[in-house]
N, C-alpha and C positions, 0 to 999 in steps of 0.2 A: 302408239301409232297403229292404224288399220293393217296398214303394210309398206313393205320395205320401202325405203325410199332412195330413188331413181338417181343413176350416174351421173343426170345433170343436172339435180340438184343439189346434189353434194359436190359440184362444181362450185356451184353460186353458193354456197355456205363456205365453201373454202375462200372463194373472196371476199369472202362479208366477215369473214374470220380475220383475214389479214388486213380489213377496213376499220377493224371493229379494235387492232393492237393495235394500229399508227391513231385513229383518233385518240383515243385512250391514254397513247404517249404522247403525244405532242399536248394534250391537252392540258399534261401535270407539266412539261415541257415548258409552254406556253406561260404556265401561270408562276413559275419559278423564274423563268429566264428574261421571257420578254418583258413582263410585266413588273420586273423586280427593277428592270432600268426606270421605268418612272415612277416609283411608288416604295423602293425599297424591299417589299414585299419578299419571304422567304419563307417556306413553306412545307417542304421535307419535299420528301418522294413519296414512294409507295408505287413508283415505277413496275418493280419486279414483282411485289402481291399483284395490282395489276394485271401484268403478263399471264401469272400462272391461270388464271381462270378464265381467259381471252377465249381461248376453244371451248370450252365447258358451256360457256353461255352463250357465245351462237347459236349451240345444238340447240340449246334450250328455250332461248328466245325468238331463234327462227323454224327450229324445226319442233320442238315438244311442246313448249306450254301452252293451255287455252283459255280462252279469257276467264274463266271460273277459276284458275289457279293462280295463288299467292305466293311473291317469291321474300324472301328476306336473304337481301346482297349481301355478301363478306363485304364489311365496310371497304378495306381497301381496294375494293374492284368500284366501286363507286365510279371510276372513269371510265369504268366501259359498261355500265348499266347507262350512263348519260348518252354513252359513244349509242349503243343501240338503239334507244330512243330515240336520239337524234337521227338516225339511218330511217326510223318506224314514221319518224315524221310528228312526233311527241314531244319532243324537245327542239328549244332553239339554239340557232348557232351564236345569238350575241349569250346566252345565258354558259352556254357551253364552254366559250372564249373566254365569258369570265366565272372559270372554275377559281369556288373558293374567294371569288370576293365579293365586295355588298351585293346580295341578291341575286348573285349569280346560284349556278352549279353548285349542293355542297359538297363537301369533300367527304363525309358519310351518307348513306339515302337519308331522304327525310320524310315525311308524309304532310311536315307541317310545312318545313322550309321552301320544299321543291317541287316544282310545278309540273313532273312530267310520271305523272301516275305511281309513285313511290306508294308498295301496298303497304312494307314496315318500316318502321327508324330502326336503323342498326347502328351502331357504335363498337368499338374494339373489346365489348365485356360480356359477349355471349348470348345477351340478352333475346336481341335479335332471332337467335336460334331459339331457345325456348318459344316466345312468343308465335312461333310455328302449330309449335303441339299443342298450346293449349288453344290457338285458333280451330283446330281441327276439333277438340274437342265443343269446342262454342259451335261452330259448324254442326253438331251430330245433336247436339241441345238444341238448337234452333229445330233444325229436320224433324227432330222425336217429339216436341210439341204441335210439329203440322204447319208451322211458318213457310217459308222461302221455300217448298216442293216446285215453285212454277222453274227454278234455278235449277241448272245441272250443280251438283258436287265438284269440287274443286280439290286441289293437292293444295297443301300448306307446304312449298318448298323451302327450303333454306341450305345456303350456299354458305359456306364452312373451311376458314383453315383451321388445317390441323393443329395449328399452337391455339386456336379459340377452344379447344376440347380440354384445356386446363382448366377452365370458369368451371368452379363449382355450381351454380345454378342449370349446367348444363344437365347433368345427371340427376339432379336432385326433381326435374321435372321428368326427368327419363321414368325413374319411378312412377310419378305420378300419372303419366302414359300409362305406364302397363297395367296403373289399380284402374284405370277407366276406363280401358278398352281403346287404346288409338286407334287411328283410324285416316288412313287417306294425306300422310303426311311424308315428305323424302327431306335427307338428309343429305347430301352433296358435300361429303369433305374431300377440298384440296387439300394435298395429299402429297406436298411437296419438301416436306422432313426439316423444313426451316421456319425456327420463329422467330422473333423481333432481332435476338442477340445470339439466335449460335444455331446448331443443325439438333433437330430431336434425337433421341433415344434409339436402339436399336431394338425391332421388334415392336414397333409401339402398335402400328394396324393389327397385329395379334389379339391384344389387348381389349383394342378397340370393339374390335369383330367378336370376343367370347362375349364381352359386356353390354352390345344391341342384340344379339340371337340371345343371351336369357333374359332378357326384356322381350322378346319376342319379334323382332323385326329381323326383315328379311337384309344381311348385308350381301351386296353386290360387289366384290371385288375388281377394280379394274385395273390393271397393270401394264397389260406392255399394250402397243399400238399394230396395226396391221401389217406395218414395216416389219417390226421383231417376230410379230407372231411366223409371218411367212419365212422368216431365217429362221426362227428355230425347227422348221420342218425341214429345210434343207438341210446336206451332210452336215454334221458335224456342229448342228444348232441345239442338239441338246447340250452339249459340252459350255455354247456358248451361255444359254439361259442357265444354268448351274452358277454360273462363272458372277453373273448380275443376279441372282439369288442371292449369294455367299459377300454381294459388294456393301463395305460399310457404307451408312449414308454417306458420311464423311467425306468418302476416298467418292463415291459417288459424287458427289457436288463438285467437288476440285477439279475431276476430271473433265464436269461438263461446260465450266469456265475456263479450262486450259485448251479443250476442244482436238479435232481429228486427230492430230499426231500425238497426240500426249494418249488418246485411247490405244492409237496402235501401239505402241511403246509398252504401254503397262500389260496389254493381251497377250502380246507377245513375250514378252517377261513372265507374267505368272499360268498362261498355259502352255507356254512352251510349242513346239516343233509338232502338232498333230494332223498332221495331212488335212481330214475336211475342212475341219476347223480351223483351220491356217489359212485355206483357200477360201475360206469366205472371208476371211476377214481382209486380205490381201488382194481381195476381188474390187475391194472398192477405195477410192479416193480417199485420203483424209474426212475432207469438203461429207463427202456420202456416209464414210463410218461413223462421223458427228451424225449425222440427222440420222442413221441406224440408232446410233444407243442413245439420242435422246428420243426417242420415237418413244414415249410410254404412253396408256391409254388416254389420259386428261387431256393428251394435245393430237388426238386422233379424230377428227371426224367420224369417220366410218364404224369405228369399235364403240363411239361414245351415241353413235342414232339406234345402233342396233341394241345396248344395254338400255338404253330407257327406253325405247319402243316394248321390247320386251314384257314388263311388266304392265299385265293386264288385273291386276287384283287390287282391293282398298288396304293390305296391310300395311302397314308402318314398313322403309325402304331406307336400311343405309347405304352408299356408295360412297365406296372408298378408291377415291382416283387419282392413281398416282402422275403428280404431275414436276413442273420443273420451276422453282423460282427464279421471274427473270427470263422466261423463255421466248424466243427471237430475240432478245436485246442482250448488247456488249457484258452484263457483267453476271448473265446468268449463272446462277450453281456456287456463286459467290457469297460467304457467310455473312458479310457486310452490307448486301445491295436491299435489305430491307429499307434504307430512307434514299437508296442510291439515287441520283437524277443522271443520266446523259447528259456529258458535256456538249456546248453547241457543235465542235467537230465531231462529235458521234451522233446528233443527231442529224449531221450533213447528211454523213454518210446513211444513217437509218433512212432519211428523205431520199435519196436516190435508191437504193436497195429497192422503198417501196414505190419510185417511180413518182414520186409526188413534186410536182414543178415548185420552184418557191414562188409565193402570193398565193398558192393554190391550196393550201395546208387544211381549208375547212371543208373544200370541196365533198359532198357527197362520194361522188363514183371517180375522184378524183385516181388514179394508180393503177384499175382495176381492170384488167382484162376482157372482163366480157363488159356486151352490150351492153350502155345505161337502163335503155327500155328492157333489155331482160330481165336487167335486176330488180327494175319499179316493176316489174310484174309478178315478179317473186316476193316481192316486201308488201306486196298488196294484197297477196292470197295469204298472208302468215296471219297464224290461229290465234296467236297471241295479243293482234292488236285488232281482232277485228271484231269486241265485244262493246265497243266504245267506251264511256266513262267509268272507267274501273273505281274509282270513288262511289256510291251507292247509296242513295236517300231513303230514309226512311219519314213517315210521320210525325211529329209531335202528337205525344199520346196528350190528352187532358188529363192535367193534375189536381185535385180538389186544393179548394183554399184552404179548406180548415182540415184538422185531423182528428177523430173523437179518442180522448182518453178518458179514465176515471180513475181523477189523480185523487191520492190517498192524504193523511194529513203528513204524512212524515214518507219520502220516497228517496229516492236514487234514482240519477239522469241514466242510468245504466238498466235501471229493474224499470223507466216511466218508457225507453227504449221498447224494450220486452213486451212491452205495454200498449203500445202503438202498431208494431208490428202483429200482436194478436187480432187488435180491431180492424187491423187491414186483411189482414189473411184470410176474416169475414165476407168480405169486399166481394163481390163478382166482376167488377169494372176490367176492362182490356189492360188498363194501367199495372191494377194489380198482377195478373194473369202473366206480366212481362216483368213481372219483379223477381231476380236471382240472387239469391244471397249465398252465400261461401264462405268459411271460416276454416284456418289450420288446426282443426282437433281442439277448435274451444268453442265450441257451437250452443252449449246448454251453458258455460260459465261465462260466454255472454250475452243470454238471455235471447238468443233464438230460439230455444226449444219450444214455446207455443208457437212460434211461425211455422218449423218443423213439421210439428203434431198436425198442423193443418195442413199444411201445404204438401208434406213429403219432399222424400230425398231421392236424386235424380241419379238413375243408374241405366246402362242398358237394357237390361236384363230384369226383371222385377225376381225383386228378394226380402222374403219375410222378416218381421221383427220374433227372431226362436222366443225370446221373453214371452213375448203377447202369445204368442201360440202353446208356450208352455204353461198358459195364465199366470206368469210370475208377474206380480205389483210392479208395475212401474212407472213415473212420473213421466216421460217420454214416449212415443210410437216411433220404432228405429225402422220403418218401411221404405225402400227404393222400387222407384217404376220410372217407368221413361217419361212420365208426366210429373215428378217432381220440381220442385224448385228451391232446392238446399243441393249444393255443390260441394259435398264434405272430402277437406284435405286431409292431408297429413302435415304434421309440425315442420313445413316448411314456409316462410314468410317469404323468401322470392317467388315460390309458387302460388301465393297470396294474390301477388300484387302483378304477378305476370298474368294471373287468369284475372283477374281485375281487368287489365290492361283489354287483356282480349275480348272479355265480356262486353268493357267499353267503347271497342268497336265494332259490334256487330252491325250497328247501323250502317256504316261505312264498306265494312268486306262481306256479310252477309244480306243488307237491303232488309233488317228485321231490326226493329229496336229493343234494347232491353233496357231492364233497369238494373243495375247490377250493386248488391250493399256488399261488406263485405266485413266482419269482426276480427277484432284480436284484441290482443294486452298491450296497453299504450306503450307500454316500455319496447318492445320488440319490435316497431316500426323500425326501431335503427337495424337490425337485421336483414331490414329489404329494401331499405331508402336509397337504392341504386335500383329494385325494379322501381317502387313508386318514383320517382324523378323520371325513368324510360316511361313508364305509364305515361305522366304530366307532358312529358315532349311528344307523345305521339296524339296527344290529344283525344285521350280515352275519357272517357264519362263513367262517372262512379260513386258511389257513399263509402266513406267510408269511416267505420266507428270504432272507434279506440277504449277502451275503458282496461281498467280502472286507471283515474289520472294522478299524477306524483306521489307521494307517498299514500296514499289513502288504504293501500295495500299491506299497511304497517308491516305487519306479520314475516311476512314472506323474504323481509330486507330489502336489499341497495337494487337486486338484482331486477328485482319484480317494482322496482320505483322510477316512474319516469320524469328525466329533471329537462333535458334540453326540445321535447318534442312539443313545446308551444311557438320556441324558435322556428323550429323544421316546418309548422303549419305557415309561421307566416312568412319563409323564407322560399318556401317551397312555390315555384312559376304553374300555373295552371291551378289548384287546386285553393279553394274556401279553407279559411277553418275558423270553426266555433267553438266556442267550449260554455255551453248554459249551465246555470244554475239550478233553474228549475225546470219543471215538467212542463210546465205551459211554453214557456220559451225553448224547450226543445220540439214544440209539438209544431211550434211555427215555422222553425229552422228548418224538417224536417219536412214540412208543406211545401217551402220555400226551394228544398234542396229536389223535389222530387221533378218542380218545374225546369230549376239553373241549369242542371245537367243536361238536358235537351235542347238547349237553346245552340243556335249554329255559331259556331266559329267562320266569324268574317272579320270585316273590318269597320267592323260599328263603333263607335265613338264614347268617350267615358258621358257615364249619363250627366246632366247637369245636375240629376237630384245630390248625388254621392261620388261622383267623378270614380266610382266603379265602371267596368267596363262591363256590367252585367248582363248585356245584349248578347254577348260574344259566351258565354256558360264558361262551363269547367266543372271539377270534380270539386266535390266536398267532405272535406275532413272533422268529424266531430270526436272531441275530446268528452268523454262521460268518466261518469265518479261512478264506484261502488258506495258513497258515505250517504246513507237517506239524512235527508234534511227536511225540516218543517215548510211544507206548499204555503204560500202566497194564494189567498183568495181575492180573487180579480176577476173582472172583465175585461176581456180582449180585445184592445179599440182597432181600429185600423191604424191610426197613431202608435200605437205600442208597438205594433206588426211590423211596423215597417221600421219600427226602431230595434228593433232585435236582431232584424236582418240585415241592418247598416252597422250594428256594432255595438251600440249602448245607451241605453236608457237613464233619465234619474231615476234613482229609486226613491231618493229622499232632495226633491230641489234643494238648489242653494240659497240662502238670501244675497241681499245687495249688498251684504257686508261681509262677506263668507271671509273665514280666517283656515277653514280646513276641508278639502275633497277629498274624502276616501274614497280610491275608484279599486275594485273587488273584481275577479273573472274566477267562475267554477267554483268548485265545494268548499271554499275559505266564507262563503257567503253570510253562513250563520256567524261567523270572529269577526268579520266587519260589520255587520248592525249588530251586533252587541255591543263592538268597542264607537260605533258613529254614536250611538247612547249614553255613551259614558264622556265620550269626547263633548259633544254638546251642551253640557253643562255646564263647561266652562269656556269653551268656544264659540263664537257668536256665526250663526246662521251657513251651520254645516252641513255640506252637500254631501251624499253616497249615490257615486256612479256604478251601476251595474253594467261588466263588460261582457257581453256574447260574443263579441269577437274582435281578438288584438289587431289581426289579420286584415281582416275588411278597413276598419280605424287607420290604420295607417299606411293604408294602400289609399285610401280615400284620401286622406289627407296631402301623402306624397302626389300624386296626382292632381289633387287642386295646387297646388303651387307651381307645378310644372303648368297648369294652363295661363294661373299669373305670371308668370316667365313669358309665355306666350302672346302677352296681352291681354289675356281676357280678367282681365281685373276684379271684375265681383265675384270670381269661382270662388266658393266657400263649402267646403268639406261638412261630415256630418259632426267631427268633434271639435272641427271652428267653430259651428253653429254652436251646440250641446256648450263650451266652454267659453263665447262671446261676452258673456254677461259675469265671469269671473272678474273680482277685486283684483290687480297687478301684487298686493301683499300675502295672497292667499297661496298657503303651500298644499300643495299634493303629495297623497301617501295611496303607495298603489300594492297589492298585494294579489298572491296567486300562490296554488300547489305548484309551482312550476320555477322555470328559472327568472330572476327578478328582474331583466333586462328584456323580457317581454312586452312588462307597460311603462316601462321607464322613460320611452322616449314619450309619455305626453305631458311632460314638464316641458318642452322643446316647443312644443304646439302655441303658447303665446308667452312663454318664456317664465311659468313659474316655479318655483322652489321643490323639488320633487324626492321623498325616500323611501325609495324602489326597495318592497320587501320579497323575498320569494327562497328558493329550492336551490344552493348552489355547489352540493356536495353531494356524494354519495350514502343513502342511507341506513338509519343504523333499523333493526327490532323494535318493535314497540306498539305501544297503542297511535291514536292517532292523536289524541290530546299530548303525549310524550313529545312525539315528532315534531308536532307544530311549534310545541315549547322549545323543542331542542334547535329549530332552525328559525324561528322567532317570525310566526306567521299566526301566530295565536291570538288572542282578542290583547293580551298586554304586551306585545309585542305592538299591536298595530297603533294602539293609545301612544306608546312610547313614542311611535313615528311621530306621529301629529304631535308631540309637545315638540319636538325637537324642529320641524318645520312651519311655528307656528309659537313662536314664544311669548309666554308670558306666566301666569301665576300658574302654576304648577296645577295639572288636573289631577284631582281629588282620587278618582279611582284608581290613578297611576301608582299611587302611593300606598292604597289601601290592598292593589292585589299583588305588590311582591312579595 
C-alpha cells in the first residue's frame, strides 16, 4: 500500500470482516442442515478452517490485492473466497445457497468448476501452494522474452494452513524457487497449531522460519494483535507476554474453547499475586480477557494492513500468522472442530449475535452497522475487482499441418522425437518462439539436447557453458540467457508437472500463450500423477512425452519398467494419450498435438466424426520407446492422418472371412507383423490393427453409445467403423509393452473373442527379446494367442518356434 490506511476504513473492513464469517458459516450451515432435510445430503464442516482465515482475507481481498495478483485459497476457506465474491458482486447468491451441490459453490476453488474468477484449483494436498511459485516463475519467463510488458507484475499469493506444510511437494518446489531465482511470490500461512486430528508440534514456526530464510525469503512473523501489543507495554505486560510465549499449543486451544474465566483461573494460578500484572488482568471482564488473549495477529485488522502494506520489494514473502481455529464460533480452540458444524441452536444464537433477521440470511449489508451506500462505495473502489475478467485470452498461434523429419531405416519414437524437435528449433515461426520445454534432470536422455543446443536454457542471469569455454568436446552447449527456452529441473516429478501446470496456463493468468513440452522416464509419471491429475483439473495445456515405454528399458530392471501408465493415459480426465509406433505417425500426433492443446475449453459438443470432444482441447500425453524399429515407407494420406489421430489404422485389412485380428500399440510392432505372417498361413484373411491410441478408441467409442442412449441412433465410433466389417466368429489378440487390460476391452466393441496379451508383473534384467519371452508378448507368444482364439489345424510356425 502507498500509505496507511484510514480509521474509516478499517471500519468498513471490520464489517466486511464480520460479513464475510456469517456468509461463510451459514453457507456450510446452510448446505448441511437445511438442505440435508430435502435431499439427505451430509457433508462435513470445515466451519472452523473457515473461521481461521475470515480476517486474513478481507485484508487481502478488500484492502491488498490488485487485479494483476494471483491468489491460491486454503481449500477450506473456500466459503469465504465465495462469501467475498459474492460481497465483490462476482458471485451469485442462488450459486452460493447451493454450496457444494450440482453446479453450485464448490467446496474447494476451482478455475474449472466455478464461475467467480477462481485464479488456482486447490485441493487439501498442497498442491495449490506450489503452483504459486512456479507461476511466478512462468510470470518472470514470459516478461524476459518481451511478451505481456503492457501488464503490471502480479504476486502469486497462496493462503496456507499450517498442517498443509506436511505435503512434501511443498518444499520440494521451495528448492526449485531458490535454483531460479523467485520472484514476486507471498506465502500466507494460517498459523493456528491445529491439523485435521490433533494440535501441531511445539516450536514448529521456528522450523518453518529457518527453512524459508535459507531459501531466501523474507519471513514476516505475525503474533499477537493490537489489543496484546498495547498490554504488553502496560505494567506488568511483559510478565504477561512471557506467560503466552512459554503456553503450550495445547493448554492454548483448551483455554480458548473453555474462554474468560477459565483464562483467569489458569493466570492466576501460574503467575500468581504480582501487582501489575495482577491488575491488568483483573482490569477486565471475563467477556474482555477472552478477546484480550485471543486477540493474535491473523484476526487483527489493523496489524494485518500494516504487515502487508509494508513490503514494498519483489522477493519471495513468508507470513506466518498466528491465528485461532474456529475463531468467533462456539467450538473454537477445540481439537475436534476441524469437520465441526454448529448445531441449529448455535446457530440461532450465532444469527442474533450477528444481528441477522431470519429470511434475511443472504442479505448483502444484512447485520452490519454502517451505511449500505458506504459500503457499495467502498466495495467499488477495491483494487482487487476492478481489473475485470481475471481469466485472460490469448491467440491461437498457427500450427503447421505437417512436421519435416528424416526418418531413418531403423529408429526409436524416442530418438524420431529428438528428431522433430531439431527441425523445429530451425523454425522462426511465433509458434515455435512459444515453445517451452522442461525436463527433471533428463533433458539429453530424452532427446532434448538438439533442441537445447539450439534453442538454449532459460536463466535469469546469462551463464556460460565452462566446457565450450574451456574448448572441452562436447556433444551439448550447456548456455543460460534469459532468452532460452529449456526450463531444466531437478529430479523432482511434482515439480515437473506443477511447472507444467503453470506453463499451461499462461494464456489464462499471464494473456501470453505458450507451448509447453515436457520429458521424463515413463515409469516415474507415478511419482507426480497427483500434480499431473491437478495439472488436468485446472485445465492447463501441455505435451507431454514419456519414454522409455514398459520394459524396453530391459537393463535397468522392474524399477525403470513401466507397467500400469497406458491405464493412467487413458484414465486420466483432460489429457490425450498416444503411444505410435512409428516415426511418421509420431510426426502427425505431434502436428496434431501442437493444434489440440490450444483449442478453448467450452461447451462444444463430441464431434460427430469420432464422438471426441476435440473442439474443447486438452493436454497430450505420448508414450515413446527407446527400441529402434524398422520405418514403414509410406505416403501420408489425409486418410491415414486423421486415422492416427482417432486412434487406429489397418495396417494389414481384413478379409470378409477374417478368423484372426491382431491389433498391436507401440514397440511390440515388429512381434505382431512377424507373428500376423506366420498366422496367415494358416488363417483365412487376417487383419493387423495398428493402435496410436487406446485412449482416444475408447473414449470414442464410450461416447458413441452414450449418444445412442440419447437417441441419436446412427452415432458410430471410429473403431465401430474400423471393426463393422468383422465376421461374428473372428477372434481378437491384442498386445502391448504395457499392462494387458489396455486393449482388452475391444473384444466388447461388437462382442468378439478377445486374448489380451501384455505387462502384468514387475520386471526382471534382461535383454528385450528375454523380457518379451518371459511375459509372453513376443512374436510366439502372440501366434499362441491367435490359435487359441481362433481354432483349428494347428499353425505351423507355432510348433516349429518352441
Amino acid at each position: 500500500m502507498d500509505e496507511a490506511i484510514s480509521q474509516d476504513d478499517l471500519v468498513i473492513l471490520g464489517e466486511l470482516e464480520r460479513k464475510v464469517l456469517w456468509l461463510a458459516s451459514w453457507t456450510i450451515h446452510h448446505a448441511n442442515h437445511v438442505r440435508e432435510s430435502t435431499d439427505g445430503l451430509k457433508v462435513g464442516g470445515h466451519q472452523a478452517s473457515s473461521a481461521s482465515l475470515a480476517t486474513i482475507m478481507t485484508a487481502l481481498y478488500f484492502g491488498i490485492l490488485r487485479p494483476q495478483d494471483r491468489v491460491a485459497v486454503k481449500p477450506h476457506a473456500s466459503p469465504n473466497f465465495h462469501a467475498i465474491l459474492y460481497l465483490l458482486g462476482k458471485q451469485t447468491c442462488e450459486k452460493l445457497a447451493n454450496f457444494r451441490g450440482y453446479k453450485g459453490a464448490q467446496s474447494y476453488p476451482s478455475r474449472t468448476k466455478d464461475t467467480d474468477d477462481v485464479d488456482f484449483s486447490t485441493g487439501s494436498v498442497g498442491l495449490g501452494v506450489a503452483q504459486t511459485l512456479f507461476s511466478s516463475l512462468v510470470q518472470d519467463y514470459v516478461r524476459a522474452h518481451g511478451w505481456g510488458l503492457d501488464r503490471a507484475e502480479g504476486r502469486m499469493v497462496a493462503l496456507i494452513g499450517d498442517a498443509e506444510l506436511d505435503e512434501g511437494n511443498i518444499f520440494e518446489c521451495l528448492l526449485e524457487g531458490w535454483k531460479q531465482g523467485l520472484r514476486n511470490c507471498w506465502w500466507i500461512v494460517d498459523y493456528n497449531r491445529q491439523s485435521l486430528d490433533a494440535v501441531i508440534r511445539e516450536g514448529l514456526w521456528q522450523r518453518y522460519e529457518e527453512l524459508f530464510r535459507n531459501f531466501g525469503w523474507e519471513v514476516v512473523i505475525l503474533k499477537y494483535g493490537s489489543l496484546l501489543e498495547a498490554a504488553f507495554r502496560a505494567p506488568g505486560g511483559d510478565i504477561l507476554r512471557q506467560w503466552i510465549d512459554r503456553c503450550p499449543n495445547q493448554l492454548y486451544s483448551a483455554l480458548v474453547f473453555q474462554g474468560g474465566a477459565a483464562w483467569r483461573r489458569r493466570l492466576n494460578e501460574e503467575i500468581g499475586d504480582q501487582g501489575p500484572v495482577t491488575r491488568l488482568i483483573e482490569a477486565r471482564s471475563d467477556e474482555e480477557l477472552a478477546r484480550l488473549m485471543t486477540n493474535l495477529a491473523g484476526h487483527d485488522l489493523p496489524t494485518l494492513m500494516d504487515a502487508f502494506g509494508r513490503i514494498r520489494h519483489d522477493r519471495p514473502v513468508c507470513f506466518i500468522c498466528y491465528t485461532i481455529k474456529g475463531y468467533g464460533l462456539p467450538f473454537a480452540g477445540h481439537k475436534d472442530n476441524h469437520a465441526g458444524l454448529m448445531t441449529p441452536s448455535q446457530m440461532d444464537n450465532f444469527r442474533q449475535a450477528m444481528n441477522i433477521r431470519p429470511g434475511h440470511e443472504w442479505a448483502r449489508f444484512e447485520g452490519l452497522r454502517a451505511d449500505p451506500e458506504q459500503l457499495q462505495a467502498f466495495l467499488d473502489k477495491v483494487d482487487f475487482a476492478a481489473g475485470g475478467e481475471r481469466r485472460l485470452k490469448a491467440p491461437r498461434l498457427p500450427a503447421p499441418e505437417e512436421l519435416a523429419v528424416n526418418i531413418q531405416q531403423e529408429m526409436s519414437t524416442q530418438f524420431g522425437f529428438g528428431a522433430i524437435l531439431n527441425e523445429l528449433a530451425r523454425d522462426k515461426s511465433e509458434l515455435v518462439s512459444r515453445i517451452v520445454t522442461t525436463s527433471p534432470d533428463v533433458t539429453v536422455s530424452t532427446n532434448l539436447g538438439s533442441w537445447v543446443n539450439r534453442r538454449g536454457l532459460f536463466a535469469h542471469e546469462a551463464l556460460a557453458d565452462t566446457f565450450k569455454s574451456e574448448r572441452i568436446p562436447s556433444t551439448f552447449n550447456w548456455e543460460f540467457s534469459a532468452k532460452g527456452q529449456h526450463i531444466e529441473l531437478g529430479i523432482a516429478e511434482m515439480n515437473l508437472f506443477i511447472l507444467l501446470s503453470a506453463l499451461g496456463l499462461s494464456h489464462a493468468i499471464n494473456g501470453e500463450r505458450l507451448i509447453p513440452i515436457g520429458t521424463l522416464y515413463d515409469p516415474f509419471i507415478a511419482r507426480g500423477f497427483d500434480a499431473l491429475n491437478y495439472a488436468c483439473y485446472q485445465d492447463a495445456r501441455f505435451i507431454l512425452v514419456a519414454t522409455p515405454s514398459g520394459v524396453t528399458l530391459a537393463p535397468e530392471g522392474g524399477a525403470h519398467q513401466s507397467i500400469a501408465e497406458p491405464l493412467i493415459g487413458m484414465a486420466q480426465d483432460g489429457l490425450a494419450a498416444f503411444e505410435p509406433a512409428y516415426v511418421d505417425e509420431l510426426a502427425v500426433i505431434l502436428a496434431f498435438a501442437l493444434d489440440y492443446i490450444q483449442r478453448d475449453h467450452g461447451e462444444g459438443g463430441d464431434s460427430e466424426h469420432n464422438w471426441l470432444r476435440d473442439e474443447t482441447g486438452g493436454s497430450i500425453y505420448l508414450r515413446l520407446s527407446t527400441r529402434p524399429i524398422e520405418q514403414i515407407k509410406r505416403t501420408m494420406t489425409p486418410a491415414l492422418r486423421q486415422a492416427i489421430v482417432d486412434g487406429a489404422y489397418w495396417l494389414r485389412e481384413p478379409g470378409p472371412n477374417c478368423q484372426v485380428v491382431i491389433a498391436y500399440m507401440g514397440a511390440v510392432a515388429a512381434e505382431a507383423i512377424q507373428a500376423t505372417g506366420f498366422v496367415a498361413e494358416d488363417r483365412r484373411d487376417v487383419g493387423l490393427l495398428a493402435v496410436t491410441s487406446a485412449d482416444r478408441l475408447n473414449a470414442g467409442w464410450t461416447a458413441a453409445m452414450r449418444a445412442r442412449e440419447r437417441g441419436l441412433v446412427d452415432a458410430r465410433s471410429h473403431i465401430e467403423r474400423l471393426f463393422a466389417g468383422l465376421p461374428p466368429h473372428c477372434g481378437l489378440v491384442t498386445v502391448l509393452d504395457g499392462h494387458p487390460a489396455t486393449l482388452a476391452w475391444l473384444g466388447a466393441v461388437n462382442g468378439h473373442r478377445v486374448r489380451p496379451l501384455g505387462v502384468e508383473h514387475f520386471g526382471q534384467t534382461g535383454t528385450i527379446a528375454d523380457l518379451y519371452r518371459h511375459y509372453g508378448i513376443d512374436t510366439n507368444a502372440i501366434i499362441a494367442a491367435a490359435q487359441s482364439v481362433a481354432p483349428g489345424a494347428p499353425i505351423r510356425h507355432l510348433r516349429a518356434m518352441w
